[in-house]
Backbone as ProteinMPNN parsed JSONL, in Angstrom:
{"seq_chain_A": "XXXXXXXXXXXXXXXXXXXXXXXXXXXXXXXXXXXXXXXXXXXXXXXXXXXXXXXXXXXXXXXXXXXXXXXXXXXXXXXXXXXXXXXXXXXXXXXXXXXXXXXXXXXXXXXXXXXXXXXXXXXXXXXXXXXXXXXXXXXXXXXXXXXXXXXXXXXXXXXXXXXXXXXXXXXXXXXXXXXXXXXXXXXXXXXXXXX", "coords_chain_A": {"N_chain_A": [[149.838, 28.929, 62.338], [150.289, 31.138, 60.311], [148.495, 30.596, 58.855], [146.846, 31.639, 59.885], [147.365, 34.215, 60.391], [147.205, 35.038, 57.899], [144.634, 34.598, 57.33], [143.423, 36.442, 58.894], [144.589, 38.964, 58.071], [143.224, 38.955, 55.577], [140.616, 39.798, 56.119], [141.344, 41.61, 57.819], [141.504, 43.454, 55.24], [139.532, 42.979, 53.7], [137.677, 44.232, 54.797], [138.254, 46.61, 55.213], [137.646, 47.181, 52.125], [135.681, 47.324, 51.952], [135.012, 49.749, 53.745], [136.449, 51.754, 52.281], [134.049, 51.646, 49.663], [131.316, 51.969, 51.075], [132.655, 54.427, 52.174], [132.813, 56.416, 49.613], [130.407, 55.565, 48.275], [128.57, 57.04, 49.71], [129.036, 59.428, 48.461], [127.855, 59.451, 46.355], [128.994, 57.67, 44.344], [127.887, 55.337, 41.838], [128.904, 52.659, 40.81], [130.287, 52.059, 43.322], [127.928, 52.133, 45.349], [126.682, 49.629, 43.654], [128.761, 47.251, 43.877], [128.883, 47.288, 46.82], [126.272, 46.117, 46.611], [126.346, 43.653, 45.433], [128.58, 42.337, 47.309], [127.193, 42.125, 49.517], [124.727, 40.988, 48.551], [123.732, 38.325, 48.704], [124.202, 37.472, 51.309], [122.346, 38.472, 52.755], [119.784, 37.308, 51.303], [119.794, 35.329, 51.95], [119.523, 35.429, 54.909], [117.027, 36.753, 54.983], [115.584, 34.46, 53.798], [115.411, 32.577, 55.715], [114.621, 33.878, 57.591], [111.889, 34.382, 56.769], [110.84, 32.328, 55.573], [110.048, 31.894, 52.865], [110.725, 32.103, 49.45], [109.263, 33.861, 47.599], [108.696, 36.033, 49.712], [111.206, 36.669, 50.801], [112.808, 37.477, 48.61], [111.432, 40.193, 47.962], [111.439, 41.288, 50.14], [114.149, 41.37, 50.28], [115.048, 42.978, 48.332], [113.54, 45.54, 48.813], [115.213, 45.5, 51.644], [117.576, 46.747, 49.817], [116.77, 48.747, 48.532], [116.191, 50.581, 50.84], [118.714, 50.53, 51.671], [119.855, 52.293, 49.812], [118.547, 54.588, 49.905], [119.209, 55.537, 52.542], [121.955, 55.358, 52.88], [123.919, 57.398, 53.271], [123.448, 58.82, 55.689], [124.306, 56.411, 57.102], [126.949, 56.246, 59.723], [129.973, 55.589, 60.928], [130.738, 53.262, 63.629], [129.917, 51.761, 66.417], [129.48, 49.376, 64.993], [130.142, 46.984, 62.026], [129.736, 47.795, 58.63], [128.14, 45.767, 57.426], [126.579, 44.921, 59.639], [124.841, 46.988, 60.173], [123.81, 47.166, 58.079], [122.138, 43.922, 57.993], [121.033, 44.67, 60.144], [118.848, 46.521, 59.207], [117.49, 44.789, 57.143], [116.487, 42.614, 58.713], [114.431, 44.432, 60.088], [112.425, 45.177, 58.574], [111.626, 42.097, 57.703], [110.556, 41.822, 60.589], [108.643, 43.594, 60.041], [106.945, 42.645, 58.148], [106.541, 40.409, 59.271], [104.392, 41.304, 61.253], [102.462, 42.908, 59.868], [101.633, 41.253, 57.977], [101.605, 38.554, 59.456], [102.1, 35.793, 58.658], [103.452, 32.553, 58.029], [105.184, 31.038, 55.929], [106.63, 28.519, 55.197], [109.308, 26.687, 53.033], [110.587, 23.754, 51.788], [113.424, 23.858, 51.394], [116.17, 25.791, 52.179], [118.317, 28.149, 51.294], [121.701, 28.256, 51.547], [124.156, 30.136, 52.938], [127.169, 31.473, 51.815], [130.281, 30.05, 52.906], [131.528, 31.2, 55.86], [135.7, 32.005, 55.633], [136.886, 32.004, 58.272], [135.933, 30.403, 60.796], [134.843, 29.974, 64.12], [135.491, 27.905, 66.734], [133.01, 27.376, 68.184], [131.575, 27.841, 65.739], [132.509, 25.788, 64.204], [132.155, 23.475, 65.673], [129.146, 23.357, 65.135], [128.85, 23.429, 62.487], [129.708, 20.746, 62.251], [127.628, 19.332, 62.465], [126.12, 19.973, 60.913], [124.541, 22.648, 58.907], [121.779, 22.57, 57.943], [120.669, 20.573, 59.567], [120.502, 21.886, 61.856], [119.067, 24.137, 61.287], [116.886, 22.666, 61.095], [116.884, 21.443, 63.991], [116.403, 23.99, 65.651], [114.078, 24.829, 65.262], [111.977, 24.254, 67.293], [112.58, 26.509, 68.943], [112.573, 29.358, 70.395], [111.337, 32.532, 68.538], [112.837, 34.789, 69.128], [115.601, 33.136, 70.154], [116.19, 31.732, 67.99], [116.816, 33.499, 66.202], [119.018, 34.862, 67.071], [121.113, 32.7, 66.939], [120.936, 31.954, 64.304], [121.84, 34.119, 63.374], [124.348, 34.288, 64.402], [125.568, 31.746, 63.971], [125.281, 30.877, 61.807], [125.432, 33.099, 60.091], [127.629, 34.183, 60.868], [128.07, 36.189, 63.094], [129.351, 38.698, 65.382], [128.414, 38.634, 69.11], [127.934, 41.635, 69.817], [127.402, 42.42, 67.027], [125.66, 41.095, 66.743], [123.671, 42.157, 68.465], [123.336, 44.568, 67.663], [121.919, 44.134, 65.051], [119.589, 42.521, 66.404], [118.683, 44.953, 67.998], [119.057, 44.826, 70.461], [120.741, 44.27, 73.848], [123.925, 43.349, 74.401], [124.364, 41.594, 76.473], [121.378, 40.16, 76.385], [121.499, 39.591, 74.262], [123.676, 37.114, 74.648], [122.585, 35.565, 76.489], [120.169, 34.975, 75.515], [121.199, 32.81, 74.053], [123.029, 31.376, 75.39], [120.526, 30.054, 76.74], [119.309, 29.299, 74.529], [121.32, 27.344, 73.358], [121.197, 25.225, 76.069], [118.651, 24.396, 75.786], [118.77, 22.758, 73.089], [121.218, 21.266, 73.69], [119.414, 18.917, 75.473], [117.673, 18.194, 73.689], [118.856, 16.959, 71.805], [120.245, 15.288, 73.499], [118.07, 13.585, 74.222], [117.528, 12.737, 71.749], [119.623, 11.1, 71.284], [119.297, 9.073, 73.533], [116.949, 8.011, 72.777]], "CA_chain_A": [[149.986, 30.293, 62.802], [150.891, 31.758, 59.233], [147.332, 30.863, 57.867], [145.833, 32.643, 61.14], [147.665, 35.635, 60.017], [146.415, 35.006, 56.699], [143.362, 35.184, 57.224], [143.558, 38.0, 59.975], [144.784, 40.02, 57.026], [142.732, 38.853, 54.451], [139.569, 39.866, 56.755], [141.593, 43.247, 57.845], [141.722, 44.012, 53.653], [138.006, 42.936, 53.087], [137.157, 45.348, 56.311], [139.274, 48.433, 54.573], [137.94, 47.787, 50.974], [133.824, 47.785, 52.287], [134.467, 51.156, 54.269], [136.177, 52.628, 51.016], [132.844, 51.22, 49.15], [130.774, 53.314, 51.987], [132.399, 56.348, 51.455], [132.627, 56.46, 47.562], [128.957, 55.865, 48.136], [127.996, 58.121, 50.584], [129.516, 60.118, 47.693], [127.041, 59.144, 45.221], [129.224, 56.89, 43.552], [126.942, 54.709, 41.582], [129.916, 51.716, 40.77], [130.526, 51.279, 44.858], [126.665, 51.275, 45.484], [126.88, 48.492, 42.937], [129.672, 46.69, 44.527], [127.721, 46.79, 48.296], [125.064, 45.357, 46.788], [127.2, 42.633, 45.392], [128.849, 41.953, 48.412], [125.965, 41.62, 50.834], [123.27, 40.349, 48.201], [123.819, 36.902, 48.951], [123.92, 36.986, 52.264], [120.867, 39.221, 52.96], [118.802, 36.886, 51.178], [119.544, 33.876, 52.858], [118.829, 35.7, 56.083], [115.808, 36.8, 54.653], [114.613, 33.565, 53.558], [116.274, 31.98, 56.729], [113.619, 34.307, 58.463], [110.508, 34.807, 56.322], [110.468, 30.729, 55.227], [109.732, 31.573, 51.097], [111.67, 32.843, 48.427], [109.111, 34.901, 47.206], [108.957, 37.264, 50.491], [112.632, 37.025, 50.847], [113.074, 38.495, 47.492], [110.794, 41.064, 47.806], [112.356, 42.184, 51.276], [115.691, 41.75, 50.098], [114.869, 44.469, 47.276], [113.388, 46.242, 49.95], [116.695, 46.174, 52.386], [119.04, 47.414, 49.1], [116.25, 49.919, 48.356], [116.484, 51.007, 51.915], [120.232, 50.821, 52.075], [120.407, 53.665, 48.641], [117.884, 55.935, 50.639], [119.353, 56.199, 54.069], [123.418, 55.688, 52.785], [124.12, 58.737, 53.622], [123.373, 58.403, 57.02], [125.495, 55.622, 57.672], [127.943, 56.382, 60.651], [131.106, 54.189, 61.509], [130.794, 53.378, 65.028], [129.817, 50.298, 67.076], [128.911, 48.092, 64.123], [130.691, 47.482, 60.508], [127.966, 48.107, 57.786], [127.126, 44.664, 57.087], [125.412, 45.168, 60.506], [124.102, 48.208, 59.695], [122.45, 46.407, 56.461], [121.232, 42.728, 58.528], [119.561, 45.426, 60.912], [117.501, 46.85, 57.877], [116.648, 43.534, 56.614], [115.393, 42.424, 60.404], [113.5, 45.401, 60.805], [111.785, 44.373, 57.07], [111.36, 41.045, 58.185], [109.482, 42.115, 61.456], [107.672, 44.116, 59.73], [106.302, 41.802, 57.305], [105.327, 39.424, 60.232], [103.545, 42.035, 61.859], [101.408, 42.993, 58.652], [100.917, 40.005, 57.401], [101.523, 37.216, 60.481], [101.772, 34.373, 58.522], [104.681, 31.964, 58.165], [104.826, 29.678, 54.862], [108.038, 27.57, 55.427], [109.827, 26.335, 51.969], [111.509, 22.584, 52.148], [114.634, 24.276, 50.802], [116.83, 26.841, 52.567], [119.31, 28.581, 50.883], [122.806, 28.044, 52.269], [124.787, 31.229, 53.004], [128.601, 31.171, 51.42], [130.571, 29.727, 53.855], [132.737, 32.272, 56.073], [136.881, 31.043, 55.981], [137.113, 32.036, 59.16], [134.979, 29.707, 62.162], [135.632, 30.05, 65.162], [135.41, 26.518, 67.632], [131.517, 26.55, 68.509], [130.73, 27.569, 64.686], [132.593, 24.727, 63.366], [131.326, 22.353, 65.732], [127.649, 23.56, 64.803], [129.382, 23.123, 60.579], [129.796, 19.915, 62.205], [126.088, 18.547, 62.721], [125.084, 20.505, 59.484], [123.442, 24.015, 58.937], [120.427, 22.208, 57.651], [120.131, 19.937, 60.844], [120.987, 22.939, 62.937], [117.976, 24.746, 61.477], [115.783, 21.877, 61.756], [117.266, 21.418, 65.537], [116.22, 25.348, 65.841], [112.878, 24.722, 64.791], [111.674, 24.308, 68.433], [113.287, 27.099, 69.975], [111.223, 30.902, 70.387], [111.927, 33.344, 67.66], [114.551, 35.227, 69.104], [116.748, 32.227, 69.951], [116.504, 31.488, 66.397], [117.511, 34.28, 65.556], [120.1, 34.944, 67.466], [121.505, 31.218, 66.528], [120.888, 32.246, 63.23], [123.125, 35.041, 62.997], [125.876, 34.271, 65.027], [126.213, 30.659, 63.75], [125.017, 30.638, 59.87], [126.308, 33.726, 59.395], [129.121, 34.837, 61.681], [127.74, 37.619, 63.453], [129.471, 38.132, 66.796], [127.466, 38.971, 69.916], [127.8, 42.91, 69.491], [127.307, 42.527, 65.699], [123.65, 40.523, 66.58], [122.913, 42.942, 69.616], [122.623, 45.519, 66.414], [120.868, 44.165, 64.302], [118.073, 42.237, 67.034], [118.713, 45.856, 68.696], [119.548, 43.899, 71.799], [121.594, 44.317, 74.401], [125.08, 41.971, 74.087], [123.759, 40.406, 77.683], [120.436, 39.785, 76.59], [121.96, 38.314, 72.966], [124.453, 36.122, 75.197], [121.619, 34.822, 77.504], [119.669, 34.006, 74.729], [122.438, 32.3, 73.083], [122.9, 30.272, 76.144], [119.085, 29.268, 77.142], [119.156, 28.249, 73.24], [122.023, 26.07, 73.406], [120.903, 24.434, 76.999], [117.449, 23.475, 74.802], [119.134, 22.191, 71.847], [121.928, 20.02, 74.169], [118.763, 18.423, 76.079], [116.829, 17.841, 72.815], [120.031, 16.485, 71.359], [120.365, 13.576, 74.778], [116.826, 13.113, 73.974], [116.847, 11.964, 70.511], [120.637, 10.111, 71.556], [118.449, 8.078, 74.563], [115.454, 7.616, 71.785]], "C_chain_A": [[149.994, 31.256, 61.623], [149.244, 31.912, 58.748], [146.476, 31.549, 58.759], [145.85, 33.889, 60.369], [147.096, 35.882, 58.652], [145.196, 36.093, 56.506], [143.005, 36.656, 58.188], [143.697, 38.971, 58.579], [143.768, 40.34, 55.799], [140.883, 39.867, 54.84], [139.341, 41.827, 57.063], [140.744, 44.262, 55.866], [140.563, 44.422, 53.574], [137.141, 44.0, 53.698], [137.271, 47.251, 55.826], [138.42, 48.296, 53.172], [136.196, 48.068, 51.181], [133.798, 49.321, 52.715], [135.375, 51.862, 53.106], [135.027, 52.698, 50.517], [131.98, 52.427, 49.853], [130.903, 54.464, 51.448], [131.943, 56.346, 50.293], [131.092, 56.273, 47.668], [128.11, 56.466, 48.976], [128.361, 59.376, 49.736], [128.649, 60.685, 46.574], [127.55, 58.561, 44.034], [128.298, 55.456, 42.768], [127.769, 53.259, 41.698], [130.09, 50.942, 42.699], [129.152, 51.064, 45.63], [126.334, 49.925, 44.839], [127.457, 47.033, 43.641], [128.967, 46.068, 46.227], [127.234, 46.025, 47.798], [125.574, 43.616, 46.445], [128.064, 41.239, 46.385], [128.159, 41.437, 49.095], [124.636, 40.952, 50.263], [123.111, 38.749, 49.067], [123.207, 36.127, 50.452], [122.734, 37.541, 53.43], [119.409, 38.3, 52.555], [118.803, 35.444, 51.793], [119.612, 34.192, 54.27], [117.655, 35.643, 56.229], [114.843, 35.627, 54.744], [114.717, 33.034, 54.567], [114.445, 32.59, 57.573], [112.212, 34.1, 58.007], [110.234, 33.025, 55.841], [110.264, 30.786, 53.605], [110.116, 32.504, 50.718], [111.126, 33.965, 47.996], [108.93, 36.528, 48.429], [110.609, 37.493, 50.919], [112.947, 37.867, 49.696], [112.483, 39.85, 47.434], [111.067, 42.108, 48.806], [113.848, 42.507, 51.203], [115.999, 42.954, 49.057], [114.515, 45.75, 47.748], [114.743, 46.815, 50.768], [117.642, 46.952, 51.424], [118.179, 48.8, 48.945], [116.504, 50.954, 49.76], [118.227, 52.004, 52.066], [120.751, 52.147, 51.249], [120.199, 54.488, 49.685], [118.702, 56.207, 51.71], [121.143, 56.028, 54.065], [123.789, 56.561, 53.397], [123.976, 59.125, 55.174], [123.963, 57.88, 58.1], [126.753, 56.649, 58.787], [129.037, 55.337, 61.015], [131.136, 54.318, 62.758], [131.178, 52.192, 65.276], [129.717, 49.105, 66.026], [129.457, 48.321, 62.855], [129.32, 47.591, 60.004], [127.132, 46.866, 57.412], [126.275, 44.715, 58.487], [124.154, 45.981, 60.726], [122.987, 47.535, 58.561], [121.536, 45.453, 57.107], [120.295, 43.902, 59.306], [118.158, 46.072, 60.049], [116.683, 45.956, 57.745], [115.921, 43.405, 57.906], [113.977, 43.327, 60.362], [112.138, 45.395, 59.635], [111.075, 43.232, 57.403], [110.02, 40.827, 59.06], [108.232, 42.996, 61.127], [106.685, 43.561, 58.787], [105.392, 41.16, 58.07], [104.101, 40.242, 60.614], [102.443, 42.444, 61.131], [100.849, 41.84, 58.315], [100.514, 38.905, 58.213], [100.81, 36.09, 59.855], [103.235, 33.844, 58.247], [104.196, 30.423, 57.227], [106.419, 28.716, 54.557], [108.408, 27.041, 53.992], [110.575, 24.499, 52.721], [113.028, 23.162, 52.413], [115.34, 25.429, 51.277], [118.109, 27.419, 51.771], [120.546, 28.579, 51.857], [123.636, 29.416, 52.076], [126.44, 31.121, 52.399], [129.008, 30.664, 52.814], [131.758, 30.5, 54.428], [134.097, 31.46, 56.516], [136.895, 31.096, 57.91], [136.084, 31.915, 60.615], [135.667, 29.508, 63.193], [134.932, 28.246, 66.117], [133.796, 26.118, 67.642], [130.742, 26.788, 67.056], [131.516, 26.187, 63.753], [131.713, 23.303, 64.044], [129.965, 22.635, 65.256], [127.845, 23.02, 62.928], [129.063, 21.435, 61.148], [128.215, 18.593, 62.005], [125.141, 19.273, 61.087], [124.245, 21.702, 59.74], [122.127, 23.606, 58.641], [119.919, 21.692, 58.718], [119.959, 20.881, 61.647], [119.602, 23.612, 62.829], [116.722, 23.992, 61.66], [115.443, 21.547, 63.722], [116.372, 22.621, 66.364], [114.772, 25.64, 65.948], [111.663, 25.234, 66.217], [111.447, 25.753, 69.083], [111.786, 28.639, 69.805], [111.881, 31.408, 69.218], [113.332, 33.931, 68.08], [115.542, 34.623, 69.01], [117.111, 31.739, 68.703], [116.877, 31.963, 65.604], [118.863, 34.853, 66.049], [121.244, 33.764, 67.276], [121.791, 31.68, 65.298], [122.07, 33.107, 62.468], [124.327, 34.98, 63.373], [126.563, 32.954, 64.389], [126.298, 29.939, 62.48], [125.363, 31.729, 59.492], [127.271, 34.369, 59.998], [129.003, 35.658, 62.425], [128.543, 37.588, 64.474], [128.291, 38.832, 67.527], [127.066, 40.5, 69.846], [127.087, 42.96, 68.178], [125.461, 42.034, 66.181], [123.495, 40.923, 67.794], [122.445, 44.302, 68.547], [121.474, 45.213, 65.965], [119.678, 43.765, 64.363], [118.034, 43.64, 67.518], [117.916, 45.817, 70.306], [120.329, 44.497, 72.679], [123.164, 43.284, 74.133], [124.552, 40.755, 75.192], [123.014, 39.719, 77.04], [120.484, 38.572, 74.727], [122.601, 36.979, 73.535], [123.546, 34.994, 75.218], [120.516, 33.937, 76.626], [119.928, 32.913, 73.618], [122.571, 31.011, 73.985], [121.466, 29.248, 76.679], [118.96, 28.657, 75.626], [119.847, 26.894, 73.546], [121.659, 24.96, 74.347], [119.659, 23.864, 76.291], [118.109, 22.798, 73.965], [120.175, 20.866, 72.638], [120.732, 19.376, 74.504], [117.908, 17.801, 75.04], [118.1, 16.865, 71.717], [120.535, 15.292, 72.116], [118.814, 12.935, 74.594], [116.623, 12.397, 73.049], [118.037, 10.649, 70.637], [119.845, 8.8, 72.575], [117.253, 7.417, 73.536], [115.937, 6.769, 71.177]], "O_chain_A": [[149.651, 32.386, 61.971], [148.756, 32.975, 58.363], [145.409, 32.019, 58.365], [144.908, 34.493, 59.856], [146.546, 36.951, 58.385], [144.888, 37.204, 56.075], [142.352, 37.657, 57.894], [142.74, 39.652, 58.212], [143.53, 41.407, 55.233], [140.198, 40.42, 53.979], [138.485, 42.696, 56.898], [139.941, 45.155, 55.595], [140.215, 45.594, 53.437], [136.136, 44.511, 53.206], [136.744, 48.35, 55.997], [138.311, 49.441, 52.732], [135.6, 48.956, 50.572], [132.938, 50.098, 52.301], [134.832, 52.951, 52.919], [134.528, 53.806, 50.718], [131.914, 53.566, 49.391], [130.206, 55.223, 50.775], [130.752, 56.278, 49.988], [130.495, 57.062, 46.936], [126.891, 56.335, 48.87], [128.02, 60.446, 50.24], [128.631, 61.797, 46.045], [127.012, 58.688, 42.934], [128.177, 54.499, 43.533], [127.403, 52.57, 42.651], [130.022, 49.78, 43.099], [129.031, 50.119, 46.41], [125.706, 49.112, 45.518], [126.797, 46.02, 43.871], [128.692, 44.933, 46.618], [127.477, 44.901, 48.24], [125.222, 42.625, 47.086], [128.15, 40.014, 46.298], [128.341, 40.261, 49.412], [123.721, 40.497, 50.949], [122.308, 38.413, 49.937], [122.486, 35.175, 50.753], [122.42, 37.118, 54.542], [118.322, 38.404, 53.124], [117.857, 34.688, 52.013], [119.772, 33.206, 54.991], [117.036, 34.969, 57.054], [113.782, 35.572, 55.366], [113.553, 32.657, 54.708], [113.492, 31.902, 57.939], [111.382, 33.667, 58.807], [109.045, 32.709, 55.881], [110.318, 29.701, 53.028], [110.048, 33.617, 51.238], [111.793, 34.992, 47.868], [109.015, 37.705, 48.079], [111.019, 38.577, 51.334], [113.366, 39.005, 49.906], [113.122, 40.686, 46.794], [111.016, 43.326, 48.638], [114.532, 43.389, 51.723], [116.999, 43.672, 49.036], [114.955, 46.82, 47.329], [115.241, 47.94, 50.711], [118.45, 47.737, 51.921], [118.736, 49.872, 49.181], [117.011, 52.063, 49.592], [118.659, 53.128, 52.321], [121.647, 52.899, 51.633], [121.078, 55.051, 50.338], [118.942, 57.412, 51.798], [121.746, 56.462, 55.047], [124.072, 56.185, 54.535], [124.765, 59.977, 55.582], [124.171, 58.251, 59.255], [127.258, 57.696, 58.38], [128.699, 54.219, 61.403], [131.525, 55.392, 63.216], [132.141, 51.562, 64.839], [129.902, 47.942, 66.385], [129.435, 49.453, 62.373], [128.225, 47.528, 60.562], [125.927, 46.817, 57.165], [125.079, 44.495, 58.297], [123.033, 45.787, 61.196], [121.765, 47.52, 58.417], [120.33, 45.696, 57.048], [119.085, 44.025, 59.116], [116.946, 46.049, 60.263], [115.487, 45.999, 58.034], [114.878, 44.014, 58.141], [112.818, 42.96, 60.556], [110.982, 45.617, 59.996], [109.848, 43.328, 57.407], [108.989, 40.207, 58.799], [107.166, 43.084, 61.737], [105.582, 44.101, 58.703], [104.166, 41.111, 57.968], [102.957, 39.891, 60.324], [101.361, 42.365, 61.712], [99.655, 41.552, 58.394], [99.469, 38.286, 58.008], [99.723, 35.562, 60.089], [104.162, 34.654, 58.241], [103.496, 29.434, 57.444], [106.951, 28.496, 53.469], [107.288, 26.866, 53.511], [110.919, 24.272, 53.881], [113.674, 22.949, 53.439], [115.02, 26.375, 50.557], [119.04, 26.618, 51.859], [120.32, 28.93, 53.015], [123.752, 29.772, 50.903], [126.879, 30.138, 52.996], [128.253, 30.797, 53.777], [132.82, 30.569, 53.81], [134.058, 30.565, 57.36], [136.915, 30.074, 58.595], [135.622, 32.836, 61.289], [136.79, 29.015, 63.291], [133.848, 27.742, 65.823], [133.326, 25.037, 67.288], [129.64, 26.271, 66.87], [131.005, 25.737, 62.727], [131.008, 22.47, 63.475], [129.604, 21.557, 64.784], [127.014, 22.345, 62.321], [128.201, 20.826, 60.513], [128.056, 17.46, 61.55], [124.059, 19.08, 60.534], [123.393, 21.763, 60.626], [121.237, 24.32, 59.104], [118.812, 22.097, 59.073], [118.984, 20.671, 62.368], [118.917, 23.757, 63.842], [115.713, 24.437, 62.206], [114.422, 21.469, 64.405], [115.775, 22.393, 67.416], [114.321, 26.563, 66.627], [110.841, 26.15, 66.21], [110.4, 26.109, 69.624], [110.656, 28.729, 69.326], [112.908, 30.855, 68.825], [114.462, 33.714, 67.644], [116.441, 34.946, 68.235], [118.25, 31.371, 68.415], [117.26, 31.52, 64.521], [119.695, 35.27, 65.243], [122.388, 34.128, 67.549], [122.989, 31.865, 65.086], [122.818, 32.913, 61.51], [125.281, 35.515, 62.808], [127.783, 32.896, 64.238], [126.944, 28.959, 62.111], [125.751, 31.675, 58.325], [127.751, 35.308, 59.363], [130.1, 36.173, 62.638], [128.728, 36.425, 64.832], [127.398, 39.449, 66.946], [125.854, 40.71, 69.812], [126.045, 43.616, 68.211], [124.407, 42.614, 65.922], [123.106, 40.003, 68.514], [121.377, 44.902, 68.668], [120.362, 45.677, 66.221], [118.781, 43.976, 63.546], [116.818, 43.828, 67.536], [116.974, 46.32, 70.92], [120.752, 45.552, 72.208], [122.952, 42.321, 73.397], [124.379, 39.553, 74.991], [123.432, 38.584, 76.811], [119.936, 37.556, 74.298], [122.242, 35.888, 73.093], [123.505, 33.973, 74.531], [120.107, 32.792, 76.817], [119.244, 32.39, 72.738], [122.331, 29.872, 73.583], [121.464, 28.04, 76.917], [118.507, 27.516, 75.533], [119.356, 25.806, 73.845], [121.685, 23.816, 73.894], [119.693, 22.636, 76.224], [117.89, 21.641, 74.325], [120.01, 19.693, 72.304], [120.547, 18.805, 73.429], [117.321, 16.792, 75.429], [117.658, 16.086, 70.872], [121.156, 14.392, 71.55], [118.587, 11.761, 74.888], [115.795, 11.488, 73.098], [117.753, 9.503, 70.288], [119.924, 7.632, 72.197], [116.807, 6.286, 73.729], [115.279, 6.165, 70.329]]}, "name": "protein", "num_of_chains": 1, "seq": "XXXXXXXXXXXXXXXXXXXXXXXXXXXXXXXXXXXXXXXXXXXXXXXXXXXXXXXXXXXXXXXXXXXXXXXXXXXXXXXXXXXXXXXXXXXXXXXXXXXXXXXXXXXXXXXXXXXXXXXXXXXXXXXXXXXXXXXXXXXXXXXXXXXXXXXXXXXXXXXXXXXXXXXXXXXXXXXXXXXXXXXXXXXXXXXXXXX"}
């Protein structure tokens, strides 16, 4: 119960010291633009690559999303979504736009692994449990969206609101495709158990 609260707090803190960061750089603080980028590099590019399949268009979009993120700072609103949502929606919209120009898809062996967040909730540990690497091989199958919606909620924490942002989704239509994923993945999962 103590390390709940823990982390509850530790999560509150991290929550309070990003939307200082924000302001101070909606300010034109150069130091807390710094800091963002710090924060969210990491896990921007292993979305990125997560999505685009090779390092070198992940890098090149992920320079893209921070370039993005200077220009339109200022902008930023605190509402429905903290800012790391605000940021994955950039990257996405990067992403899709890449496919759409380019529509090709060059897959890497090697995925970059995202830090791992302390705090999993029941269906992301069991998913920890089978392995993020199996998970995205498992995933492989599925349509884009489900993969991406998988993607975000379960390699990197998103909740359902948080990845109705940044697919700029509904929460239903994130759920639903949350659940028609999982019902593929159990059935392909009794499939290879019977095999």
């Amino acid at each position: 119960m103590a390390q709940v609260a823990t982390e509850s707090r530790t999560r509150e803190n991290e929550a309070q010291r990003v939307r200082e960061l924000v302001d101070a750089a909606q300010q034109g603080e150069r130091e807390a633009l710094e800091e963002l980028y710090l924060i969210h590099f990491d896990r921007i590019y292993s979305y990125l690559h997560v999505t685009v399949g090779n390092r070198h268009d992940a890098e090149d979009l992920t320079t893209q999303t921070f370039l993005k993120m200077l220009e339109s700072i200022g902008r930023f609103r605190w509402g429905t979504a903290p800012f790391s949502a605000w940021l994955f929606r950039i990257a996405h919209n990067l992403a899709m736009d890449h496919f759409r120009a380019s529509k090709r898809w060059q897959p890497e062996e090697e995925v970059p692994e995202p830090e791992p967040d302390e705090s999993t909730s029941a269906e992301a540990g069991a998913l920890d449990a089978i392995g993020r690497k199996s998970m995205l091989e498992l995933i492989d199958d599925l349509s884009t969206e489900q993969q991406q919606v998988l993607t975000l909620k379960f390699v990197f924490g998103f909740s359902n609101g948080e990845a109705a942002t940044i697919l700029a989704k509904t929460e239903g239509a994130v759920k639903s495709l949350q659940h028609r994923a999982l019902v593929t993945l159990k059935r392909k999962l009794e499939k290879q158990e019977d095999g």
